[in-house]
N, C-alpha and C positions, 0 to 999 in steps of 0.2 A: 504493500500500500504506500502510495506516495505519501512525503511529509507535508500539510496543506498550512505555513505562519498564519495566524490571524494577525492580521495587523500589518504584516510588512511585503510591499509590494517589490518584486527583483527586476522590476520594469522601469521603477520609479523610488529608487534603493532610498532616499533623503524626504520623501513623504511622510508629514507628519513623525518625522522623528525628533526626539528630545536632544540637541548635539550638548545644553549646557547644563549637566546635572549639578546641582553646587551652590554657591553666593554668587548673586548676579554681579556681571562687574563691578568694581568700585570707583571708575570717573559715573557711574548712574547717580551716585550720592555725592557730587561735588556742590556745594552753595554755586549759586549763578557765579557770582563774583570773581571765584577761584577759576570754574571753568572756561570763562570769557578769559582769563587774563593768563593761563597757565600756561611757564617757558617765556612769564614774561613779566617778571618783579624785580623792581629796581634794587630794593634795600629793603631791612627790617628793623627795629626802633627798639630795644624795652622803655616802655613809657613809665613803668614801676613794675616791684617785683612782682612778677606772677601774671605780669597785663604784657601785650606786645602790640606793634601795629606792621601788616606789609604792604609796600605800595609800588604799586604797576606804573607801568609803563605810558598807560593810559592817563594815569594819574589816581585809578582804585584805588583804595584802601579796605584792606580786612582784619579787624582787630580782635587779637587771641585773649582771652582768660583764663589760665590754667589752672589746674587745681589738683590736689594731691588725690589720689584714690587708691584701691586698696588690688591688688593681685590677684586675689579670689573675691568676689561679690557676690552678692544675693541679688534673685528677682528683684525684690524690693526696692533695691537699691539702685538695680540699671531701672528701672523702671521712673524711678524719681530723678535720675539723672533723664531721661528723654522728657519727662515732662516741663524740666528745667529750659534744655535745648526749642521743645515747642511752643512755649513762651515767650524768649526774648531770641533765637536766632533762627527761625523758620524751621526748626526739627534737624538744624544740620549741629553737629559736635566730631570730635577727633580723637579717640584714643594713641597715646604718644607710647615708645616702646619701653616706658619705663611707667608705665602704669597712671598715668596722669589724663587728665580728663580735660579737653581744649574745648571749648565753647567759645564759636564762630559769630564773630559783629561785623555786620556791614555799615554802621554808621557808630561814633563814636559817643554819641550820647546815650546810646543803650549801655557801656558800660557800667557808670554807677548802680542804676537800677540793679543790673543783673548783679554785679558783686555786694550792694548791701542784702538780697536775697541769700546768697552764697553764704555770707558770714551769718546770715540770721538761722541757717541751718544747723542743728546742731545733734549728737546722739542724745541720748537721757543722761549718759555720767557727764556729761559737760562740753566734748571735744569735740570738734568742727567735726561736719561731716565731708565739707568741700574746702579743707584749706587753702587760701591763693598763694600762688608761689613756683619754685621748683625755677625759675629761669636766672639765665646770666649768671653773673659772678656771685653764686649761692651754693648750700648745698642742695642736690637733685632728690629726690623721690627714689627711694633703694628700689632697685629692681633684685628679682629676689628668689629661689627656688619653691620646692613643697616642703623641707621641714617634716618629721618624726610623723606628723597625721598624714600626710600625702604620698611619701614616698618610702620605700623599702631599704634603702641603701643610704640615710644620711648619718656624720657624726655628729648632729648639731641641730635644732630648730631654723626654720626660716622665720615663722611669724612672731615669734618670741625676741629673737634676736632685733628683727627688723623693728618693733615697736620697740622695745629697749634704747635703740640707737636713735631712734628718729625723736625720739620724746628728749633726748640731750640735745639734739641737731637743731632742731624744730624752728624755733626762733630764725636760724640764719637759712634756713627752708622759706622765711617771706621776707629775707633780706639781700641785700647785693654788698653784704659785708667783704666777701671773700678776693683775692684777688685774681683770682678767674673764675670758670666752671670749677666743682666741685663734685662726680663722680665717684656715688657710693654703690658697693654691688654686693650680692649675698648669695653666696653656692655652700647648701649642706652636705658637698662630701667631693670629693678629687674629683669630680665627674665632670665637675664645674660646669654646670647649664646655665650658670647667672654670668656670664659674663666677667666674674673676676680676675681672667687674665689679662686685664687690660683698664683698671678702674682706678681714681686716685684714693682711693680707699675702697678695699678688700676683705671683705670676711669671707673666711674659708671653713667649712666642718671638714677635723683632721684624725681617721682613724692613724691610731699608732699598733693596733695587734692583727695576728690575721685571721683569717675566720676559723670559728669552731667547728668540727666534726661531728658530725650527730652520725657515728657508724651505723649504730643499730636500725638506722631509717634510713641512711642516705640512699642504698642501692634501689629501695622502693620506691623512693619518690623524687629520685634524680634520673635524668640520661648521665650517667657518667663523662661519655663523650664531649655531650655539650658543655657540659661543666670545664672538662679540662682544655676545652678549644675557647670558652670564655676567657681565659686569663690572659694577659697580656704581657706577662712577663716570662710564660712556659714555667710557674712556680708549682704545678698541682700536676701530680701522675697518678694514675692507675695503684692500686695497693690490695691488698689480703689484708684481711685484718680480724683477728681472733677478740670476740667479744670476751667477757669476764664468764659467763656460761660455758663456752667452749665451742660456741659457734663461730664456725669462718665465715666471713660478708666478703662483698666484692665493695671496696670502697675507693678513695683518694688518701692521698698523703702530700703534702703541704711543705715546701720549700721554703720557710720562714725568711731567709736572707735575700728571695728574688723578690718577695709576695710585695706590692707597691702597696693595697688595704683600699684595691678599688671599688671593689665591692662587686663586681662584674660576674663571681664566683657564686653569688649568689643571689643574683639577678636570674640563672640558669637553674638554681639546686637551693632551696629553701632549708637542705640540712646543712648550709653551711654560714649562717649567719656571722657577720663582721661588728655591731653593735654590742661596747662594754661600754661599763659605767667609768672608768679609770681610764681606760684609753682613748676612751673620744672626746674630742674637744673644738679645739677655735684657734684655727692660724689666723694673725693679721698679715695685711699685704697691702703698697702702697707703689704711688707713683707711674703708674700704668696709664697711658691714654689712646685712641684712638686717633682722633687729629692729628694732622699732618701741622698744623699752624704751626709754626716758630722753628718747631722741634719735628724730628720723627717719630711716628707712633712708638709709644713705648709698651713694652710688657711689665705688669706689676713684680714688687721683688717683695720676701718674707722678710719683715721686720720683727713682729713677735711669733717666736717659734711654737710656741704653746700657751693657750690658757683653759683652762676648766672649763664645764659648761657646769655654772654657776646659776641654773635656774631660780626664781622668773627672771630676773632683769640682767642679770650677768655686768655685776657691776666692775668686773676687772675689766673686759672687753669694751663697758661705754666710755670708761675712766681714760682708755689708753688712748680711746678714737676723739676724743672731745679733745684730750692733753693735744695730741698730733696735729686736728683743724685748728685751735690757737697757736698752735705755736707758728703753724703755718700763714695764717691772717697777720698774724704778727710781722713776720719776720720774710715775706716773699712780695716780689718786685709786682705792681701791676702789670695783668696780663700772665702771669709766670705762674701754667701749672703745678699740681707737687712736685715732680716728678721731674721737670725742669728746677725745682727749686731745690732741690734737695741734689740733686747733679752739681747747680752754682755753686755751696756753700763746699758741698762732699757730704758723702754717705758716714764717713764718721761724724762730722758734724751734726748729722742731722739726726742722730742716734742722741748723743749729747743731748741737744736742745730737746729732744723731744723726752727725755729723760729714758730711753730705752737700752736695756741690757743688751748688747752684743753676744752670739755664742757662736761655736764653731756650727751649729746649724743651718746658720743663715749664710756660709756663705756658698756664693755659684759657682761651682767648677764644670759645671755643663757645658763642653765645647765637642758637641759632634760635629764632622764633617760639612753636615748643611747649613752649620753655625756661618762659616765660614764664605758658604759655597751659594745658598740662595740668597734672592733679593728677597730682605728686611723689613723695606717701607715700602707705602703709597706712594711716597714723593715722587714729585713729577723727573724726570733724569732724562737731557737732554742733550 
């Protein structure tokens, strides 16, 4: 019996077919203003912290109001954030990649309105629900991982940490105290999906042991294979392993001296968890940018090797990043990221000022081949 499609015709193969499963474009959602003028803005302004203005060619203007938000949200919450947007900027707003919320002005007098609403938003304990801020020579909005509730493999909270830091920052979050941008970034475990290889401040979650062995399970509820094709250091093989009963299992055995503590091992194999109470903690790391400006992109470098995770506020970790942004507002050249400033002065220096211990932990002797051998920067090289 022939095969008879309903639906699709081989005469007329593109009939009635569906070609874009998905989110409908995103120039469908530009403000008139951006679309008319896009590929084609002169300059951008901050007017004060957290407000901006761009203006075209034409001579348009669209004026931004940012506002702090949160990385994971509730219905609730985007929901009152569109309702925000359909009352003062025609339903258009921007989510920026560091979690902040832009709401879109074509005329400047909507400003005020829109931000005495903003600030008059508030939770029940007291704290803004829409802080304005996050631009220019301030500090940014952490962007930030999942943290102990979301993820499997961290040594360290995200949402904990991040509120901890932000509640010391906060203040210079709606100010242009700093002498440039100020880039804070938050990854709970080597894995580093936040971004902080390249942040002017870095929080790191740092496992220091390697995963435990749960023999008596593992063959059950692992592919062995995958487990040891997981690792990236070739630290875990195949093993026998005689239980205290006098059962033989088919299990792994663990190379301690290659094992990096990625967690990648058990990403694959749930009997081999990386999470202790003593050995996970919180690297700091600084001086990292993206920008090309001035300098060449830099990569962050460890400055504090270890601290506890000190729950709820981890006040060794806000104490060292508050001590580091003063010392840095203090003592760095307008325009002159950390990372650039802590180069001017020296890296001993800036150990000193900031009052941080030196150990042999921190320093880099990483020099592979490609160190050498690939291009480094963006910079333009002509």
């Amino acid at each position: 019996m022939a095969f008879i499609s309903s639906g699709y015709n081989p005469d007329k193969p593109m009939e009635n077919r569906i070609t874009d499963i998905g989110p409908r474009k995103y120039d469908e959602f530009y403000p008139p203003v951006i679309a008319k003028n896009k590929g084609k803005w002169l300059y951008h302004e901050y007017l004060q912290p957290g407000i901006m203005v761009h203006v075209a060619e034409s001579g348009d203007e669209v004026y931004t109001v940012r506002c702090g938000g949160a990385r994971i949200m509730s219905v609730s919450h985007i929901r009152e954030i569109c309702e925000i947007a359909d009352k003062y900027c025609g339903g258009h707003l921007r989510f920026t990649t560091r979690n902040n919320i832009e709401f879109l002005l074509d005329k400047k007098d909507k400003i005020e309105p829109l931000k005495k609403d903003l600030e008059s938003r508030k939770f029940d304990g007291g704290s803004f629900k829409f802080p304005i801020g996050g631009t220019g020579a301030g500090i940014s909005n952490i962007v930030h991982t999942q943290g102990w509730i979301h993820c499997h493999t961290p040594a360290t909270d995200a949402s904990g940490t991040v509120k901890a830091t932000m509640d010391v920052l906060f203040e210079d979050f709606q100010q242009h105290r700093m002498p440039a941008h100020v880039r804070v970034s938050m990854a709970c475990c080597l894995n580093m999906c936040g971004a902080v290889h390249c942040s002017d401040i870095a929080i790191l979650g740092f496992h220091r042991k390697p995963p435990l062995l749960d023999h008596e399970y593992l063959d059950k509820m692992c592919e062995i294979p995958l487990a040891i094709a997981a690792c990236p250091t070739a630290a875990i093989k195949p093993a026998k392993i005689e239980l205290p009963n006098g059962t033989k299992v088919n299990s792994v055995a663990v190379n301690e001296s290659r094992c990096m503590f990625c967690g990648n091992c058990y990403t694959m194999c749930p009997s081999m968890p990386l999470a202790d109470t003593e050995g996970d903690g919180i690297v700091l790391m600084v001086g990292g940018k993206v920008s090309n400006r001035i300098s060449n992109p830099k990569f962050s470098k460890v400055v504090v090797a270890f601290i506890p995770n000190e729950v709820p506020r981890w006040p060794t970790m806000t104490a060292t990043i508050k001590k580091i942004v003063e010392t840095y507002a203090a003592g760095a050249n307008k325009y002159e990221r950390l990372g650039d400033w802590a180069e001017r002065i020296g890296w001993e220096r800036f150990f000193e000022k900031c009052e941080l211990e030196f150990t042999h932990h921190l320093i880099d002797d990483f020099r592979d081949p490609a160190y050498y051998t690939w291009r480094q920067t963006t910079n333009f090289k002509f």
